[in-house]
C-alpha positions as CSV (number, residue, x, y, z in Angstrom):
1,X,-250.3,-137.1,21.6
2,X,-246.6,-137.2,21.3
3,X,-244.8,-134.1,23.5
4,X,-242.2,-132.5,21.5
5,X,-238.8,-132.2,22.4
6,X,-237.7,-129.3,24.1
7,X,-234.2,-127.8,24.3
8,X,-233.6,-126.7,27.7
9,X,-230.4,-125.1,29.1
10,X,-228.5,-127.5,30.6
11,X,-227.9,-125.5,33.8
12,X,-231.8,-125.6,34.1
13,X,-232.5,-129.4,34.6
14,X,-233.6,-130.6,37.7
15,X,-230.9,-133.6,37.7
16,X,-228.3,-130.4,37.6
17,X,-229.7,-128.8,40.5
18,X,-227.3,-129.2,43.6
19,X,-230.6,-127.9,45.7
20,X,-231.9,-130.8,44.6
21,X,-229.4,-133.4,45.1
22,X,-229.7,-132.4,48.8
23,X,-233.7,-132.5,48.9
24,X,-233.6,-135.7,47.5
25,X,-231.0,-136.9,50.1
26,X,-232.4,-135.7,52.8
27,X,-236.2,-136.8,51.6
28,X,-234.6,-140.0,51.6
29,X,-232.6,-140.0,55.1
30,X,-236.3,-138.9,56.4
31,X,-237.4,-142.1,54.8
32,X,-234.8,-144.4,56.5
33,X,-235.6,-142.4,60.1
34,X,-239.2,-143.2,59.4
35,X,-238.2,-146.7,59.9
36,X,-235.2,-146.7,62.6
37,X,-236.8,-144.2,64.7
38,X,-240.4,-146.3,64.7
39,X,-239.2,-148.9,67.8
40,X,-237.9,-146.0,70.1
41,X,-241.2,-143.8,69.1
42,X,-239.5,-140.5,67.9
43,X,-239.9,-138.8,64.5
44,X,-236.8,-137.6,62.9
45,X,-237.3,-133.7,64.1
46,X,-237.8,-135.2,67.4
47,X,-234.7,-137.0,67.5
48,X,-232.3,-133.9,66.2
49,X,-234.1,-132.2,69.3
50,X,-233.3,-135.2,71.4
51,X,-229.3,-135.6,70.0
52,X,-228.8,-131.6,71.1
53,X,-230.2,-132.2,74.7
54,X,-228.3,-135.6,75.0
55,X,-225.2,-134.1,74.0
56,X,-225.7,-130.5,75.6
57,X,-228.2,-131.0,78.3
58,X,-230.5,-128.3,79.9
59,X,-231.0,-126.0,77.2
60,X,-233.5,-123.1,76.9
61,X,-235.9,-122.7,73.7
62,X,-233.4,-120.1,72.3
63,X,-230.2,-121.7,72.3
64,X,-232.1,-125.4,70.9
65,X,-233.5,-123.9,68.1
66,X,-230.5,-121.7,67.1
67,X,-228.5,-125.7,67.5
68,X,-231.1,-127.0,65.3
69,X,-231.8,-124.1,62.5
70,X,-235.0,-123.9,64.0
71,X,-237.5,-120.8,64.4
72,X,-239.9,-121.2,67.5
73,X,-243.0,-121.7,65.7
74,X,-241.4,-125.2,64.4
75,X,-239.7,-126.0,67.8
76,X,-242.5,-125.2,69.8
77,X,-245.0,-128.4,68.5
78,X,-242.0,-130.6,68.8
79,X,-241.4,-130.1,72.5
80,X,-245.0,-130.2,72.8
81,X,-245.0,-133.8,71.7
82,X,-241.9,-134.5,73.4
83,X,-242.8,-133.2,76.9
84,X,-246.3,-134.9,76.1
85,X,-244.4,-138.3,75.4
86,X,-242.6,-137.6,78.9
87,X,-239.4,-136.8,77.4
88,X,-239.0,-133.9,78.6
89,X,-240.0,-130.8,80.1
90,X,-240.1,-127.2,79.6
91,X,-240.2,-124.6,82.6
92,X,-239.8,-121.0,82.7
93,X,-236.6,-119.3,84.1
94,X,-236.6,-117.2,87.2
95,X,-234.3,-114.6,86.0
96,X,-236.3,-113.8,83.3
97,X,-240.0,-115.3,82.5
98,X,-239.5,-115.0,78.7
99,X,-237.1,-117.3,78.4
100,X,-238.0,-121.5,78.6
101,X,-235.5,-124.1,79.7
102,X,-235.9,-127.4,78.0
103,X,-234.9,-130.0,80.4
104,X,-234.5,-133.8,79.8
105,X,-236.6,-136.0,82.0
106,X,-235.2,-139.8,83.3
107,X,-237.1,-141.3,80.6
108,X,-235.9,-138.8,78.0
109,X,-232.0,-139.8,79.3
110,X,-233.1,-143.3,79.2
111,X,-234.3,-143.1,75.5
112,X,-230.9,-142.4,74.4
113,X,-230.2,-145.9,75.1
114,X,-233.0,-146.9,72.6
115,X,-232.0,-144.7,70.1
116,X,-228.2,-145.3,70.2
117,X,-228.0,-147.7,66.9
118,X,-229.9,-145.5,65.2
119,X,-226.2,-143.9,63.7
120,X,-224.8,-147.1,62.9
121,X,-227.9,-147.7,60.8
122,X,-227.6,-144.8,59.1
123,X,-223.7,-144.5,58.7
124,X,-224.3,-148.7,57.7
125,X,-227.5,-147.9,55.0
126,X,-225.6,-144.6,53.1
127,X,-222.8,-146.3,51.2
128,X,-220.5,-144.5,52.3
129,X,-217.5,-145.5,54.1
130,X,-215.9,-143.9,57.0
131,X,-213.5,-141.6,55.0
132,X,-216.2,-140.7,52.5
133,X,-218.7,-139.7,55.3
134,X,-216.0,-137.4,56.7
135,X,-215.8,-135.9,53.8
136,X,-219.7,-134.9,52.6
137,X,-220.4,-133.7,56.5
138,X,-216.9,-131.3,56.0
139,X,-218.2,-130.2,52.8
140,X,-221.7,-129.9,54.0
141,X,-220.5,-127.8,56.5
142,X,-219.0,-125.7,54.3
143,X,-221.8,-125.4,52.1
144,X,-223.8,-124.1,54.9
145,X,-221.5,-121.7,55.7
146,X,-221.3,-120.1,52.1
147,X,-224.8,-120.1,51.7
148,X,-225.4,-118.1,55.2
149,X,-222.9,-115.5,54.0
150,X,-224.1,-115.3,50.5
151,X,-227.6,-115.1,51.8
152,X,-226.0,-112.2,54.3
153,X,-224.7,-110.2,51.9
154,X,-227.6,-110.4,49.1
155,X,-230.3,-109.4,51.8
156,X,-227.9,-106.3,52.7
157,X,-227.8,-105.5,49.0
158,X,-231.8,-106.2,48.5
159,X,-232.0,-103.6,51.6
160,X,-229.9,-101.1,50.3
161,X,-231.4,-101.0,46.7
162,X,-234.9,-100.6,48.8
163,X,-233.4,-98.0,50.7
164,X,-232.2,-96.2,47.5
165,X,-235.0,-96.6,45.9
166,X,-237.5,-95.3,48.1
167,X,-235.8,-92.2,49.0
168,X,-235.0,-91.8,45.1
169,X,-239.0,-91.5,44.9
């Protein structure tokens, strides 16, 4: 049975969807890191955690997953692994016992060197030249930024409409 045509706002296709654009990418950057990761034996949330300790060093739980957008209920399985791969380690601070310092081990320092073409492929396998690259990371950066503020400001509104509205009760 045929499916008849339907008229859908344009601003409502999928293919319009800027949201979408950048799942897509990024569903397809996993795919690529799948493949370039495999030889040094990191997954791709792995090797973000990995690029922040390489370029920051000692870091505790806190500050990684604030780096890396991450809530400690995703971070906390990744350094499992990682410190279980040998990568490194985790240890608690002496000024306060709440707060973890992630530390990079010698092999974890010595995996960067495995790991260190893993940019070019990237950079190489986009399409994109140098210029262009530039570009999409300075606009993705200021996407991010808008969308923080704009999701800032509507969760102030959402509270103060709450707010009204349960005292207007």
């Amino acid at each position: 049975m045929a499916q008849a045509e339907r008229t859908v706002n344009p601003n409502m296709r999928l293919d319009a969807q800027l949201c979408f654009a950048l799942h897509a990418a990024s569903r397809a950057f996993d795919g690529l890191y799948r493949v370039t990761l495999s030889e040094a034996g990191l997954t791709y949330p792995q090797y973000l955690v990995m690029l922040v300790l390489w370029e920051h060093g000692d870091l505790t739980v806190k500050e990684l997953g604030r780096k890396l957008r991450l809530d400690s209920g995703t971070l906390s399985p990744l350094l499992k692994r990682l410190e279980s791969a040998g990568w490194l380690e985790r240890q608690r601070t002496a000024a306060d016992e709440r707060s973890v310092m992630v530390c990079l081990t010698e092999a974890g320092t010595e995996l960067q060197e495995r790991a260190c073409d893993v940019p070019l492929h990237s950079a190489a396998s986009s399409g994109l030249n140098l210029a262009q690259a530039t570009e999409l990371r300075s606009l993705l950066a200021q996407l991010t930024e808008s969308l923080d503020s704009a999701t800032g400001e509507l969760a102030t509104q959402l509270a103060a409409r709450v707010a009204a509205d349960g005292h207007a009760e």
